[in-house]
Backbone as CSV, one residue per row, in Angstrom:
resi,resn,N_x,N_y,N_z,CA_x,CA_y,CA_z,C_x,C_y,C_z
1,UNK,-49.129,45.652,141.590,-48.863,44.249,141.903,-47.655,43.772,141.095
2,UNK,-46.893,42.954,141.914,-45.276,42.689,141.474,-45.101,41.100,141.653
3,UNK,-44.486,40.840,140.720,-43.748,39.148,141.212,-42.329,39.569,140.513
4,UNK,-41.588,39.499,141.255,-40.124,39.723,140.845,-39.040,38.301,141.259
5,UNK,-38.862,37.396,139.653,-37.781,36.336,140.091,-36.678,36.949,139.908
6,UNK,-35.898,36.481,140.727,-34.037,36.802,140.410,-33.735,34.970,140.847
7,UNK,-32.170,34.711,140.184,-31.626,33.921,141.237,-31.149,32.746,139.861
8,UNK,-31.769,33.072,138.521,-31.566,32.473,137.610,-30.008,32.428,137.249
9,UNK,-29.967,31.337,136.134,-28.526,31.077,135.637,-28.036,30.406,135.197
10,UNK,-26.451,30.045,134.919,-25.958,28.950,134.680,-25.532,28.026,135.629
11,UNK,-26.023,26.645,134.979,-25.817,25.571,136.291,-25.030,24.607,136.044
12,UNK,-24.137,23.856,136.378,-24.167,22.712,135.846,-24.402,21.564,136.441
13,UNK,-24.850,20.143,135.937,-25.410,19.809,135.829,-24.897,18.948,137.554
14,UNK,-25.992,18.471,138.256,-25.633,18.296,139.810,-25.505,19.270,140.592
15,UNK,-25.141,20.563,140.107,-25.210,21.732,140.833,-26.600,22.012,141.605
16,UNK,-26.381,23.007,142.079,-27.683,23.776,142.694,-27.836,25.581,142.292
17,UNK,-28.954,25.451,142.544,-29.380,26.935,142.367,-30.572,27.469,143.380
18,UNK,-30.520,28.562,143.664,-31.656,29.355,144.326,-32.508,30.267,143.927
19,UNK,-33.882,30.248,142.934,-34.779,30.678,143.056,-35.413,31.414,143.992
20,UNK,-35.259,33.008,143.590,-36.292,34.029,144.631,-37.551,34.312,143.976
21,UNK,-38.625,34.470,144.046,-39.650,35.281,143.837,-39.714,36.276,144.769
22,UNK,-40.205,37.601,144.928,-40.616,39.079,145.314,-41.903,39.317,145.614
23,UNK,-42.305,39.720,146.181,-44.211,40.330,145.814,-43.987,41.610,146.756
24,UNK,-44.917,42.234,145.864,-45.219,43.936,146.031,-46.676,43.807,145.558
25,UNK,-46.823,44.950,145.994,-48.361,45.564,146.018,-49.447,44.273,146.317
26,UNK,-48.952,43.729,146.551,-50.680,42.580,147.350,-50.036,42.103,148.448
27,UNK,-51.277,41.191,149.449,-51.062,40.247,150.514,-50.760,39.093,149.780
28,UNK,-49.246,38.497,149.668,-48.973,37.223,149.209,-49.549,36.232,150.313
29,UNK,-49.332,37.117,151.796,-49.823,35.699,152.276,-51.214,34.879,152.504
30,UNK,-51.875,35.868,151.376,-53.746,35.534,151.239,-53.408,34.550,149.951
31,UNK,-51.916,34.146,149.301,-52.214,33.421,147.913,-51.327,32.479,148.020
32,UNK,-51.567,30.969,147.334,-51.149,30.025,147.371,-50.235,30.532,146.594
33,UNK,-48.822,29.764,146.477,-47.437,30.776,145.316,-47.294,28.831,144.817
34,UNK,-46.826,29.705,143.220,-46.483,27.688,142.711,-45.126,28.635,141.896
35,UNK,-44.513,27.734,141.511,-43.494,28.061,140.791,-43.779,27.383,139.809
36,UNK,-42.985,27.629,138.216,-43.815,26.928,137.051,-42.463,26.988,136.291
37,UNK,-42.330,25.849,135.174,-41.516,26.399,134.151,-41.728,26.259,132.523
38,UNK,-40.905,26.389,131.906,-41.222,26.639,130.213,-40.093,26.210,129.915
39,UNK,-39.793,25.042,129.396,-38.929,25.273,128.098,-39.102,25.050,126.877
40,UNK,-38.449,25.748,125.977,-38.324,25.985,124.571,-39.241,24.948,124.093
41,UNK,-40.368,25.164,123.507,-41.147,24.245,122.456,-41.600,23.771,122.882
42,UNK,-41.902,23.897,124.926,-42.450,22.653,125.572,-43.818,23.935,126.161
43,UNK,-44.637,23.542,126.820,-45.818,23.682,127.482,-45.443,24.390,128.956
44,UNK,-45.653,25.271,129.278,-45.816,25.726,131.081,-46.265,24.744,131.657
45,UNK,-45.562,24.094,133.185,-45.383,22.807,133.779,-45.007,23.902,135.053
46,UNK,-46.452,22.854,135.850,-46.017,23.580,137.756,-45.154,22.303,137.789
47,UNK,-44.258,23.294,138.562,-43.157,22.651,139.337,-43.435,22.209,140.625
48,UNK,-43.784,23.167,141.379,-44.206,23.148,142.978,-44.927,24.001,143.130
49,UNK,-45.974,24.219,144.587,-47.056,24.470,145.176,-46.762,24.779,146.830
50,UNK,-46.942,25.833,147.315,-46.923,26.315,148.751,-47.825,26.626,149.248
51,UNK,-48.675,26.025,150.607,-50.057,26.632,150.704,-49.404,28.010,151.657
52,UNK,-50.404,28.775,151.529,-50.652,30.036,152.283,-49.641,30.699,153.927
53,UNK,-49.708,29.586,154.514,-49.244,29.275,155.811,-47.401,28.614,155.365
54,UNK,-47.159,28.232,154.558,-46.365,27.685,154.142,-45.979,26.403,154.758
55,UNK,-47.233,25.736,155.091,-46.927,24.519,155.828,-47.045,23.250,154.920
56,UNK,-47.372,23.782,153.915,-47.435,22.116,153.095,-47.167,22.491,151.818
57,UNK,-46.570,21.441,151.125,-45.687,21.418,149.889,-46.130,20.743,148.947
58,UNK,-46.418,20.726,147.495,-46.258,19.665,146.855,-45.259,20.081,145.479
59,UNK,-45.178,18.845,145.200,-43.696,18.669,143.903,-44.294,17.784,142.840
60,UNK,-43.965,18.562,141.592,-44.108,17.675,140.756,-42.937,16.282,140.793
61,UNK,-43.334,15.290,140.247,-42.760,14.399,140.345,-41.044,13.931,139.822
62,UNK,-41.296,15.305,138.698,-39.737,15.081,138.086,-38.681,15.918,138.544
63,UNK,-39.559,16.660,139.670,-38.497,17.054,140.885,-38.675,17.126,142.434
64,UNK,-39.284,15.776,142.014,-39.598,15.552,144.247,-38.047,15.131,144.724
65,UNK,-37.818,15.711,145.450,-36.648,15.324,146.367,-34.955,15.896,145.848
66,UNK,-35.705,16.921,144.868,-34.175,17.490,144.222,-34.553,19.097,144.566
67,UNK,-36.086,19.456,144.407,-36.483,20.793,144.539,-37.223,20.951,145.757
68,UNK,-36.578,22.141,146.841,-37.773,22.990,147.603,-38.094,23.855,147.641
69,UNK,-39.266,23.852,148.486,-39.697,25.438,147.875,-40.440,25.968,149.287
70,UNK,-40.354,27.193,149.159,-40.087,27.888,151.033,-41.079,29.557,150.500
71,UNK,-41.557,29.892,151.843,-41.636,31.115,151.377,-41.482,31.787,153.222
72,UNK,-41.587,33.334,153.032,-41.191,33.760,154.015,-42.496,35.187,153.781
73,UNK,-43.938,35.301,154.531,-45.104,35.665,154.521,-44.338,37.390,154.575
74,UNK,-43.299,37.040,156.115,-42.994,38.394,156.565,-42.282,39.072,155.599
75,UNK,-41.215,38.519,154.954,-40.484,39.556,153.668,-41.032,39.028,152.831
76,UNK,-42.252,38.790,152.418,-43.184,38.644,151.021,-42.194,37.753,149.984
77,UNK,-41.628,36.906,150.336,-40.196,36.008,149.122,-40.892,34.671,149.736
78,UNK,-40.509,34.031,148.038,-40.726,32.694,148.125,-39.435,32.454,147.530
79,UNK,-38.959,30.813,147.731,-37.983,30.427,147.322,-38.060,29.341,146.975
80,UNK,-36.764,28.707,145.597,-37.212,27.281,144.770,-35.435,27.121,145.132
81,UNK,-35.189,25.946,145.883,-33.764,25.802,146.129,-33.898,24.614,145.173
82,UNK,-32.823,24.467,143.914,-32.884,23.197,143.179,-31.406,22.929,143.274
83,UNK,-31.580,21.346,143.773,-30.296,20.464,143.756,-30.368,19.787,142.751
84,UNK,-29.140,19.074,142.663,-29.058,17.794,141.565,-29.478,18.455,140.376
85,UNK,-29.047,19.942,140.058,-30.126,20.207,138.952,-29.518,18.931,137.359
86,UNK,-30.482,19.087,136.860,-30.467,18.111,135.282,-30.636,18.747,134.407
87,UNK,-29.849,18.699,133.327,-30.366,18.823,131.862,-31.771,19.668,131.743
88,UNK,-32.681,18.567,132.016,-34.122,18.944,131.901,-34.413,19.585,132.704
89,UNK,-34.009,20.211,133.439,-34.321,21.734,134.097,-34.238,22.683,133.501
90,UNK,-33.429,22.825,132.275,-32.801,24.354,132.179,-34.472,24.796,131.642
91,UNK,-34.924,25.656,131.743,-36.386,26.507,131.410,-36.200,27.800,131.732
92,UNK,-37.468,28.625,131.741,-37.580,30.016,132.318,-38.110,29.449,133.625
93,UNK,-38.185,30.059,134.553,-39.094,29.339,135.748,-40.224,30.693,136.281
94,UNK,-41.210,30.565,136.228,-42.060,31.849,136.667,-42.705,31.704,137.855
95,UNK,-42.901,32.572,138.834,-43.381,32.136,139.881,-45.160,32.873,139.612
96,UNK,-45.900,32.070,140.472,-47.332,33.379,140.051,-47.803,32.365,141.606
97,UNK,-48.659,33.718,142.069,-49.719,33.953,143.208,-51.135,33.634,142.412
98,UNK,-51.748,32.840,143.724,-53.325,32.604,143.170,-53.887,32.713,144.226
99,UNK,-54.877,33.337,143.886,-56.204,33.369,145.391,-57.433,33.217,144.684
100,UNK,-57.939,31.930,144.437,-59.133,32.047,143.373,-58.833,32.391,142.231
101,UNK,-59.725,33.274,141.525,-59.800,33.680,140.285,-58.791,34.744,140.192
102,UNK,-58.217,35.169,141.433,-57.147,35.921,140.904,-55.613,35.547,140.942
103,UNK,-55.320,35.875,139.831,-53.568,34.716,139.692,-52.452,36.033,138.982
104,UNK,-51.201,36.422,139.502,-50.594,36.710,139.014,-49.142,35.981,139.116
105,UNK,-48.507,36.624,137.283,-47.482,35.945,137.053,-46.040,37.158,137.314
106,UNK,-44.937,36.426,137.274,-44.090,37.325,137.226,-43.485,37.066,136.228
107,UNK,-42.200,37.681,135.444,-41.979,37.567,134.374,-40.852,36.438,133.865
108,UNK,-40.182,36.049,135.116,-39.586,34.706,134.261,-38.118,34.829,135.325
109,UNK,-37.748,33.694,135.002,-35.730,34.007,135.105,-35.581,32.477,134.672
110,UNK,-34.247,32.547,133.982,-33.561,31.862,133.112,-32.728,30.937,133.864
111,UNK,-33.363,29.630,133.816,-32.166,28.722,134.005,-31.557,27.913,133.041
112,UNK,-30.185,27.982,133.104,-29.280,27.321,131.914,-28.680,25.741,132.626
113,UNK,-28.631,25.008,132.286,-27.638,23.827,132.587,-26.930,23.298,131.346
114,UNK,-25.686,23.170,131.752,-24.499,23.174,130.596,-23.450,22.825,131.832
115,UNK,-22.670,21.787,131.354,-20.972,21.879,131.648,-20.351,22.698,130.995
């Protein structure tokens, strides 16, 4: 079982970026996918939420309408398109699968924001 982010980086600030997640070895499309982030000294914070079907969305609030988030069942990828990125974005961002009691994480990718 795999969660593979790429897509991390340097941003600056209003820019955009594209977030991939990967999945291998399971049925992603049996698991709700959230994307999450971390920064430095701060607490893991879901970002966003995709149900199964990928028909419904939710956003945390300090990025409704700047972040979406997509997935594609058939090539097992989810995606976090962030506009307007801010300051307070830059984090690791991790994506993880949940189906019940079972949740996996993947290992991270780095977003920077800097002029």
């Amino acid at each position: 079982v795999q969660l593979v982010e790429s897509g991390g980086g340097l941003v600056q600030p209003g820019g955009a970026l594209r977030l991939a997640c990967a999945a291998s070895g399971f049925d992603c499309s049996s698991y709700v996918m959230n994307w999450h982030r971390q920064a430095p000294g701060k607490e893991r914070e879901l970002v966003a939420a995709i149900t199964r079907a990928g028909d419904s969305t939710i956003y945390a609030d300090y990025v409704k309408g700047r972040f979406t988030m997509s997935r594609d069942n058939a090539e097992k990828i989810v995606h976090l398109q962030m506009n307007d990125v801010k300051p307070e974005d830059a984090a690791v961002y991790y994506c993880q699968a949940v189906n019940g009691l079972s949740k996996y994480w993947g290992q991270g990718t780095q977003v920077t924001v800097s002029s």
